[in-house]
C-alpha positions as CSV (number, residue, x, y, z in Angstrom):
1,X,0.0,0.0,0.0
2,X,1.3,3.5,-0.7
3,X,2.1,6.0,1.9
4,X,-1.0,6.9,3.8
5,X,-2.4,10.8,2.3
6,X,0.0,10.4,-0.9
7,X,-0.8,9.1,-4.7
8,X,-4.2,10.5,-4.6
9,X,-5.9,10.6,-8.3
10,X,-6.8,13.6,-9.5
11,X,-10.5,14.5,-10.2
12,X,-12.6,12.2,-12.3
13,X,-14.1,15.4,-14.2
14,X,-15.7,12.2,-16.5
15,X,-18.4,12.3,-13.5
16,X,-19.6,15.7,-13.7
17,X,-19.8,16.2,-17.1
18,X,-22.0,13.2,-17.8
19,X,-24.1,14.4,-15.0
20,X,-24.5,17.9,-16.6
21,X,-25.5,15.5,-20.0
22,X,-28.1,13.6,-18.2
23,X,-29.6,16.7,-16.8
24,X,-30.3,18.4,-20.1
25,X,-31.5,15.9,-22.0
26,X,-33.2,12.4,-20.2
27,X,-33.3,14.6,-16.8
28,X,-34.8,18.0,-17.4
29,X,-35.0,17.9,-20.9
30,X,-38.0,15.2,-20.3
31,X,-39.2,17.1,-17.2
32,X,-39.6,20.1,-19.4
33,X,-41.7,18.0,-21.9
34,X,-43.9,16.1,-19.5
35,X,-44.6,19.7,-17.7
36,X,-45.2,21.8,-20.9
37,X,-47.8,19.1,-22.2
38,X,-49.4,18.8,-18.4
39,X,-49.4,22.2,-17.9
40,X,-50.9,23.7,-21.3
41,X,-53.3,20.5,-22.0
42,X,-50.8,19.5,-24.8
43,X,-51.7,15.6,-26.6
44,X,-49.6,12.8,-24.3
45,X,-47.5,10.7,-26.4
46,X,-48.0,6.6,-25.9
47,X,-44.5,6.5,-24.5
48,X,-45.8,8.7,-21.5
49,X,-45.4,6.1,-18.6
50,X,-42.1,4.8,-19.7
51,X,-41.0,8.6,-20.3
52,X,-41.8,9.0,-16.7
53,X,-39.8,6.4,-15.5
54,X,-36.6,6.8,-17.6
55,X,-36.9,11.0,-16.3
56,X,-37.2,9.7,-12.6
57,X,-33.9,6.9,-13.2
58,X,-31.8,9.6,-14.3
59,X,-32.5,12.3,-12.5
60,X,-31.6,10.3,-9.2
61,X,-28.7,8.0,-10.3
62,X,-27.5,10.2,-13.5
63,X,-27.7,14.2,-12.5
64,X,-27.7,13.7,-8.3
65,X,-26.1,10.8,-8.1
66,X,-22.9,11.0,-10.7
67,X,-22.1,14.2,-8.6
68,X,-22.7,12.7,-5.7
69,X,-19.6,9.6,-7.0
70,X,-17.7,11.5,-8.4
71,X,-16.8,14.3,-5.2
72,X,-17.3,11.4,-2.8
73,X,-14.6,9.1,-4.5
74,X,-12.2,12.6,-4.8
75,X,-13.2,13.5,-1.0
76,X,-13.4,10.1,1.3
77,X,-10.1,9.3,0.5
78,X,-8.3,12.5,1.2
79,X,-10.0,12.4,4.1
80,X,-9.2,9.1,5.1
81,X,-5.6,9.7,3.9
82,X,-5.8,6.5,2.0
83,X,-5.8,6.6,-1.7
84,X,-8.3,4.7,-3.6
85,X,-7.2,0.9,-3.8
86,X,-8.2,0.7,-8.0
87,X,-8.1,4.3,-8.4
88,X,-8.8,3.3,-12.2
89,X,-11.9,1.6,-11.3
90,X,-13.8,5.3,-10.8
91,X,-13.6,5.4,-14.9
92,X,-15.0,2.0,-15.2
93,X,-18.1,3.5,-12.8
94,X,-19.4,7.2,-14.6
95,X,-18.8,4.7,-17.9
96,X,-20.9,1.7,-17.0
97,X,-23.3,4.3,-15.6
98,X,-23.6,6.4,-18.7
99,X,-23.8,3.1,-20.5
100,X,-26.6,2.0,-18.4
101,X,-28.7,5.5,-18.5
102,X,-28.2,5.7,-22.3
103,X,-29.3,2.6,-22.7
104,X,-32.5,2.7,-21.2
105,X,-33.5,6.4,-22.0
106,X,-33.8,4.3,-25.4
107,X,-34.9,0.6,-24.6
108,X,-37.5,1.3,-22.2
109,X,-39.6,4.0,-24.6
110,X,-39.2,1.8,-27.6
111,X,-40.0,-1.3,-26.0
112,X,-42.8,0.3,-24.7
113,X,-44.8,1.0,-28.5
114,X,-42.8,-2.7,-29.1
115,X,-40.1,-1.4,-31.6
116,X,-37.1,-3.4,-31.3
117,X,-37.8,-6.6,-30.7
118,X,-35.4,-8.8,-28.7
119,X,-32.9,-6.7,-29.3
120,X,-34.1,-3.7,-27.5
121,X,-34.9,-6.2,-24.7
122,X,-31.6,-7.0,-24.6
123,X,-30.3,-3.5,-24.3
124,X,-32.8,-2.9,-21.5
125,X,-31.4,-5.5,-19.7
126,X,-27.1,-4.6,-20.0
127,X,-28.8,-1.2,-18.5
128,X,-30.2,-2.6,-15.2
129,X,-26.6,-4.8,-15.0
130,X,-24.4,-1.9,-16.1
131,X,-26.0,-0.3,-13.2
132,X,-25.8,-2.7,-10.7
133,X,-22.1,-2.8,-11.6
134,X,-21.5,0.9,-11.2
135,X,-23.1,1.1,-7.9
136,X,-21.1,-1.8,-6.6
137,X,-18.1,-1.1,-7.7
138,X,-18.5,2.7,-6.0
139,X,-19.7,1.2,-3.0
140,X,-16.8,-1.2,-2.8
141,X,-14.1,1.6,-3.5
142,X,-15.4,3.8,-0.4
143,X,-15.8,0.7,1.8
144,X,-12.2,-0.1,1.2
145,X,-11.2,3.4,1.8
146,X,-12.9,4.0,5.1
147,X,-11.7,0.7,6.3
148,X,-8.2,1.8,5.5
149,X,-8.8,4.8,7.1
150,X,-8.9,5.7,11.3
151,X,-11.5,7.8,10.8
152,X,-13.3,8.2,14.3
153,X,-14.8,10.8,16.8
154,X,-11.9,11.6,18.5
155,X,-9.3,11.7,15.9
156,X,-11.5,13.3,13.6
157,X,-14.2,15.5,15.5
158,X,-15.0,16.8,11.6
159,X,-16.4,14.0,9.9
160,X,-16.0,11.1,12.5
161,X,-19.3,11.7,14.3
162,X,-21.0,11.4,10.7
163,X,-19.7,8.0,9.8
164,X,-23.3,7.1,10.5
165,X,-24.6,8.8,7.5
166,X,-22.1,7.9,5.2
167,X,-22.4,4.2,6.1
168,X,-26.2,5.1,6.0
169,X,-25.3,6.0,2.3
170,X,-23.5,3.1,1.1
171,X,-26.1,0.9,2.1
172,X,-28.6,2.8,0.1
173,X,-26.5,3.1,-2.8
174,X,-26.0,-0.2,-2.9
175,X,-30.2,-1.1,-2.2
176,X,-31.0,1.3,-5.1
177,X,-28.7,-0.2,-7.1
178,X,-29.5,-3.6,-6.6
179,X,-33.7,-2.6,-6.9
180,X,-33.7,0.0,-9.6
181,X,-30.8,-2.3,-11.4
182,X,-32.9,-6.0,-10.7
183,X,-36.2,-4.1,-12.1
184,X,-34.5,-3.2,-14.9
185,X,-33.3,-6.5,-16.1
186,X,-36.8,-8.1,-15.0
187,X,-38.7,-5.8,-17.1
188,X,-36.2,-6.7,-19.8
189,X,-36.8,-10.4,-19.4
190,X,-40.3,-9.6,-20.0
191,X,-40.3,-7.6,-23.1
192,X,-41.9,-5.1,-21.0
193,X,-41.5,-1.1,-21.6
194,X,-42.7,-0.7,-17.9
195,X,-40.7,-1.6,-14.9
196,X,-42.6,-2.7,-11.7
197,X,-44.2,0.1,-10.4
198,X,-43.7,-0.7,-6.6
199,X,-40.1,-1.4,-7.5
200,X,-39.4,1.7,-9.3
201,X,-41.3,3.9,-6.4
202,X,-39.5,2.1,-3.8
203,X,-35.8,2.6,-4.9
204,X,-36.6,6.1,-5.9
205,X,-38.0,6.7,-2.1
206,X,-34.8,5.0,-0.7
207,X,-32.7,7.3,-3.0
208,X,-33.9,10.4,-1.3
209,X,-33.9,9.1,2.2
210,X,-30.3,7.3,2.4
211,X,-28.4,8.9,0.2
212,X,-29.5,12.2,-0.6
213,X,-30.5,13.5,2.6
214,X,-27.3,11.8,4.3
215,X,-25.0,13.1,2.0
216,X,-25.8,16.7,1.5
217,X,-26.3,17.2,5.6
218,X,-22.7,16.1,6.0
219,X,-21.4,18.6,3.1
220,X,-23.5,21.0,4.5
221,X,-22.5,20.5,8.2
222,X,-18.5,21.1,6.8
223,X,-18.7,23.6,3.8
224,X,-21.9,26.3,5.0
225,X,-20.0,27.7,8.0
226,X,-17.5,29.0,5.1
227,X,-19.9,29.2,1.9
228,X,-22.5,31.1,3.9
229,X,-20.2,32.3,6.8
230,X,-22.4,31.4,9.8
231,X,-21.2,29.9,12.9
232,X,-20.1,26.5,13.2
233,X,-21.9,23.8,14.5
234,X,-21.2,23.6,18.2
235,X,-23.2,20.6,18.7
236,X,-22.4,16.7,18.5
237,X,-24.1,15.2,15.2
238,X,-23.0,12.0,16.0
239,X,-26.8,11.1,17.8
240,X,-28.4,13.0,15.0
241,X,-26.8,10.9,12.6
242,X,-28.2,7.6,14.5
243,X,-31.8,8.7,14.9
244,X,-31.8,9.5,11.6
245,X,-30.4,6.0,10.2
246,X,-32.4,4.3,12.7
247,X,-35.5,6.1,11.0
248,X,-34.9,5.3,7.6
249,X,-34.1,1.8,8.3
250,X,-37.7,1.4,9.9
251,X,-39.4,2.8,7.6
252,X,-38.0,1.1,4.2
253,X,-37.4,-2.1,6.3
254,X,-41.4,-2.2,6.5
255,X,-41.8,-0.7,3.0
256,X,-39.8,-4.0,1.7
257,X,-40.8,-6.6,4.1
258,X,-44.3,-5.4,3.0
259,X,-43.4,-5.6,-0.7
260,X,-42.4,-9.0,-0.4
261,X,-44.7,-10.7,2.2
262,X,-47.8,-8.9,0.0
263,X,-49.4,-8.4,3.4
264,X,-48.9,-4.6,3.8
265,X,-51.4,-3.7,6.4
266,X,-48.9,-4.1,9.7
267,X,-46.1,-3.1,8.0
268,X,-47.9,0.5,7.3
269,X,-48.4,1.8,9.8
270,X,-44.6,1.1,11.2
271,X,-43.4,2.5,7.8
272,X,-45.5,5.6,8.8
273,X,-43.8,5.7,11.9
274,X,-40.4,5.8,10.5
275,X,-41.4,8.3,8.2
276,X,-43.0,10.3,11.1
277,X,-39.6,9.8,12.8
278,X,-37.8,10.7,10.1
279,X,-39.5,14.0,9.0
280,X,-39.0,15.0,12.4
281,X,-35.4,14.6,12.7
282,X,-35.0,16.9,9.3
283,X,-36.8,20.0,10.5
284,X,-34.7,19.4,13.8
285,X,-31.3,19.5,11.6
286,X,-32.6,22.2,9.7
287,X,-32.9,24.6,12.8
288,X,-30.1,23.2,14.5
289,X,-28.1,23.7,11.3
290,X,-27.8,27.7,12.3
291,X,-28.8,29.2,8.7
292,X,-30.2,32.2,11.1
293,X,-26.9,32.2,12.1
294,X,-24.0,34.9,11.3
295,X,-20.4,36.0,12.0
296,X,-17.5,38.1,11.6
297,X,-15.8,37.0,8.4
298,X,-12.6,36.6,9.8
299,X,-9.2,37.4,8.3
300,X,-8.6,39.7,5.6
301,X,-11.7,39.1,4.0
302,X,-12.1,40.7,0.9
303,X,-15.4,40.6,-1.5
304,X,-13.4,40.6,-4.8
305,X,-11.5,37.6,-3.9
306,X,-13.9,35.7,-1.3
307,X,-17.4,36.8,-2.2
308,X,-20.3,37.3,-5.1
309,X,-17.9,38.9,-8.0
310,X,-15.8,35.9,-7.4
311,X,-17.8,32.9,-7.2
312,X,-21.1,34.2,-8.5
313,X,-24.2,34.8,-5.7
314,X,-24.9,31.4,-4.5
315,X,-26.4,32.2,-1.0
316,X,-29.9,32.4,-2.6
317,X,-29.5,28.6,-3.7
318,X,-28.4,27.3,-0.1
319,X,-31.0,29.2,1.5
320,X,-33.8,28.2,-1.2
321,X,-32.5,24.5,-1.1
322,X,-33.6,24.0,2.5
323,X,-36.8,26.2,2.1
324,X,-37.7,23.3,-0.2
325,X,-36.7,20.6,2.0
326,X,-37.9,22.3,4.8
327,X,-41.5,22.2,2.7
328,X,-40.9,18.6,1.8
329,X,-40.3,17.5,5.2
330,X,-43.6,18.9,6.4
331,X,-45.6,17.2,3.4
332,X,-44.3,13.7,4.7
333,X,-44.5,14.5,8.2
334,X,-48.6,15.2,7.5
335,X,-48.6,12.4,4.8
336,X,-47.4,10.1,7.8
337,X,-50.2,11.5,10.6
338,X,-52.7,11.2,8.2
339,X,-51.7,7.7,7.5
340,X,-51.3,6.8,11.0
341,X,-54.6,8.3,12.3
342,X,-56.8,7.1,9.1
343,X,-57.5,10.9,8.1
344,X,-58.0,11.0,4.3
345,X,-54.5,12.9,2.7
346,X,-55.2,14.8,-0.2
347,X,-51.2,14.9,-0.7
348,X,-49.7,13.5,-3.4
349,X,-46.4,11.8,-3.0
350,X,-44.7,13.1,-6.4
351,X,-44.7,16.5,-5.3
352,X,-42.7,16.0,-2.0
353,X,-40.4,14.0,-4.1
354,X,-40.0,16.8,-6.7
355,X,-39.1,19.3,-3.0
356,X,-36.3,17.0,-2.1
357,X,-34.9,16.2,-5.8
358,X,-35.8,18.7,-8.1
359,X,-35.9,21.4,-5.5
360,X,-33.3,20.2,-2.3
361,X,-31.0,18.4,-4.2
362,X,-30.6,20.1,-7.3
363,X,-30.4,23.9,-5.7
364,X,-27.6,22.6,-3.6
365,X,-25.5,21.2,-6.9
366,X,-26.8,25.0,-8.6
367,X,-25.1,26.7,-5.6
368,X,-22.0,24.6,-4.8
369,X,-20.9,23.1,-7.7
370,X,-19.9,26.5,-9.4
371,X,-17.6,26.7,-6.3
372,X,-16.4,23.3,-5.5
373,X,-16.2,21.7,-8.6
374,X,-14.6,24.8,-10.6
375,X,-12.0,24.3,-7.1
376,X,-11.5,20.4,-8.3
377,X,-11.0,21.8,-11.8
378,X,-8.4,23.2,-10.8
379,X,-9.7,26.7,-11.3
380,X,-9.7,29.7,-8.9
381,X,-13.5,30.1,-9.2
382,X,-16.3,29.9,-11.6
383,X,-15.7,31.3,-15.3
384,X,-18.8,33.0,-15.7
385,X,-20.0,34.5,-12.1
386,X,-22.6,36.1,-13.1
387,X,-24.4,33.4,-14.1
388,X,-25.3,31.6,-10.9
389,X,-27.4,34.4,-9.0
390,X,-29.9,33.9,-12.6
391,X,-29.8,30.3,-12.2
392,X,-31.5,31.2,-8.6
393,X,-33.8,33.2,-10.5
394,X,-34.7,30.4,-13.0
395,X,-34.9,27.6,-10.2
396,X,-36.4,28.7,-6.9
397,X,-39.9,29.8,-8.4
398,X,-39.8,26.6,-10.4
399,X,-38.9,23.9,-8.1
400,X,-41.9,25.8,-6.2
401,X,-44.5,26.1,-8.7
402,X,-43.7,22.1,-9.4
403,X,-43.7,21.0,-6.2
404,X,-47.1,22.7,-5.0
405,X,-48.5,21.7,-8.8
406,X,-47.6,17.9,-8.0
407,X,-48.9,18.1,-4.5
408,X,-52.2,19.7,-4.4
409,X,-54.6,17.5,-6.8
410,X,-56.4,20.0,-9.1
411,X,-60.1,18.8,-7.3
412,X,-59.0,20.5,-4.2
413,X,-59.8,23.0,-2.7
414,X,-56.3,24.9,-2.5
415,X,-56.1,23.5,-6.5
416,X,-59.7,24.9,-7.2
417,X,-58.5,28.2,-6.2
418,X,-55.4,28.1,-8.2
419,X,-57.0,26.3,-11.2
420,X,-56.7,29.4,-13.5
421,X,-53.3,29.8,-13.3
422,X,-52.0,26.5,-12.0
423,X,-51.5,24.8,-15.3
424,X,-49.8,27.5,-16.9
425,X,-47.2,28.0,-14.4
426,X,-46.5,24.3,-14.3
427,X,-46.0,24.5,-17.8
428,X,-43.4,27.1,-17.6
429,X,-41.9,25.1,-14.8
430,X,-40.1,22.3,-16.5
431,X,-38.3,24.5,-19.4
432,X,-37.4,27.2,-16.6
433,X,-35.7,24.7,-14.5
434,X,-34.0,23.4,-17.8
435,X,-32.9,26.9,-18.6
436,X,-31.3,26.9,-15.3
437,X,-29.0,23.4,-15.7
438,X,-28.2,24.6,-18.9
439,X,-26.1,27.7,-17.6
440,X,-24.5,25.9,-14.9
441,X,-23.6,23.5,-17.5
442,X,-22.3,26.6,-19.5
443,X,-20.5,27.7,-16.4
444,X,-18.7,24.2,-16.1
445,X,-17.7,23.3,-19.0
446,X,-16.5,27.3,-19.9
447,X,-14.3,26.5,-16.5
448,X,-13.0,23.1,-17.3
449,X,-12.1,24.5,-20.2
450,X,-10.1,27.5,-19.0
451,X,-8.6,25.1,-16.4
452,X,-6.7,23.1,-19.4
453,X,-4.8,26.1,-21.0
């Protein structure tokens, strides 16, 4: 083994810029379809459910998750001061997984009106394997590293007390991969254009909770009390981090044990209770986080070189980010007392889905990655600065509009009211939030650029 903390790969850009792919065309480039046609009463093609499907896949494993890989596998090790054991291995993983998404944004739509054949079958298939073998192969890379590594509360009071959540992540990764993966290949051994509908649901759900959640509270733990200067954390995260695992694994250990036993009734209401649990324990973080909270830049801080005309005005994204979640915390927490006290919910599960991915996950990427990733670049800051206060602009009233559009059914009495204008703005939703992906993709890839003269 090489010295501990030396040989370290450089960034696997590869990761990022298939991300930024995904996002603009199978990602948002189909959420800006599906919301223009819902939105303006627009003629639904035949491919619509497998449309839906392929959009939800790559949103989660393509645009959040390839980010989500590819700082992880440059991070975890530095932190661990081990290098990666088969640092090559992290070009086999953004390939298998561009493979995989490619692969079904075609096979599952096609098979779907039955063009192909076998043949497309087939392809539908190496996509569910190709991302069984991603995941796994990510997973085992960090589970190697953090074994190597001494990581613990009391030689690292930064990141040891989270080891929680970022076990709490690989496990999910690896569940996700494994479900969304297996579907895959079943509905491929079927000839069907429609993966199982539970299955799909269920690795999505597991997506947001275990790794989503997990991961950006630990970035946001370590990077906000510099990105948005507030004070530190001065509490312990460590019990946090195992209430909030604890949660999660009651409440998707009762979604799949009632999955697969097919008697769902028990397993309900303890699912509820996790969920209940769980909802709780994010609005706890998010006040305990300290966003309220300011301070004294300290050292010679200087706005040219530390602030907005440097690295673009990304506050508004951090702040909006856990508005959203904040929002999509509350609409499980009353989806789960509802379900647990036999009230009637009028909520709709897509929407608090679209406030943790489309509006808590993908602000955070809008407002870090200009930062962060034009840092593993290798560049002093963003190229273009000025773009990243418009993509707040462009994605805080969308991720809104879609989130209460896919909540609130339009026979309600809160849709009633906003029937006049609530397809319209959903329809203008989707290409807005497109718009937005597209300039941090501009952003990028004019900063990678610069970075290689």
């Amino acid at each position: 083994m090489p010295p501990r903390g030396t040989n370290h790969r450089s960034f696997p850009q590869g990761f990022v810029h298939v991300a930024l792919l995904c996002a603009l065309t199978a990602g948002f480039g189909s959420a800006s379809y599906m919301a223009s046609h819902l939105g303006f009463g627009l003629p639904l093609a035949p491919i619509w459910p497998a449309i839906v499907q392929v959009h939800g896949n790559t949103q989660l494993a393509g645009w959040i998750g390839l980010f989500i890989m590819g700082v992880s596998l440059h991070v975890v090790p530095r932190l661990s001061g081990v290098p990666l054991r088969v640092p090559g291995l992290a070009t086999v993983i953004w390939m298998a997984m561009a493979a995989s998404l490619v692969w079904r944004a075609i096979a599952q739509p096609l098979l779907m009106v039955g063009i192909g054949g076998p043949f497309v079958a087939v392809a539908l298939m190496m996509s569910g394997l190709a991302q069984m073998l991603a995941v796994t192969a990510y997973v085992g890379l960090l589970i190697a590293s953090l074994r190597a590594s001494r990581i613990d509360p009391s030689t690292h009071p930064k990141i040891g007390p989270l080891r929680p959540l970022m076990l709490l992540s690989l496990v999910s990764w690896q569940l996700f991969g494994l479900t969304m993966g297996g579907a895959t290949v079943l509905a491929g051994l079927r000839g069907v254009g429609l993966l199982e509908p539970g299955l799909h649901l269920l690795a999505a759900d597991l997506f947001i909770a275990g790794v989503l959640v997990p991961v950006a509270f630990t970035f946001s733990l370590r990077l906000f009390p510099l990105y948005l200067q507030i004070e530190p954390a001065r509490w312990n995260p460590m019990p946090f981090a195992y209430f909030y695992a604890l949660a999660t694994m009651l409440e998707f250990g009762a979604r799949m044990a009632g999955h697969v036993t097919d008697t769902a009734d028990p397993f309900v209401t303890i699912g509820a209770i996790g969920l209940a649990l769980r909802s709780g324990a994010i609005l706890v973080f998010i006040v305990a986080l300290g966003l309220h909270r300011r301070r004294i830049p300290l050292g010679d801080w200087k706005p040219e070189l530390h602030g907005a005309p440097r690295f673009g005005n990304y506050r508004p994204l951090l702040f909006g980010a856990y508005a959203l979640l904040t929002i999509g915390a509350l609409l499980q927490a009353v989806s789960a007392v509802t379900c647990l006290t036999g009230a009637e919910s009028w909520l709709q599960p897509a929407g608090v889905r679209h406030a943790f991915v489309a509006g808590f996950g993908t602000m955070l990427i809008l407002g870090v990655a200009p930062r962060m990733v034009a840092g593993l670049f290798g560049a002093r800051g963003p190229a273009l600065p000025a773009l990243v206060g418009y993509t707040a602009w462009l994605s805080i009233p969308s991720s809104l509009m879609v989130t209460l559009y896919l909540s609130v059914p339009a026979d309600s009495l809160i849709g009633v009211a906003a029937l006049p204008l609530r397809g319209p703005l959903f329809g203008i939703a989707g290409p807005m939030m497109w718009l937005s992906l597209a300039l941090l993709a501009a952003n990028l890839w004019v900063t990678a650029f610069r970075s290689l003269e």
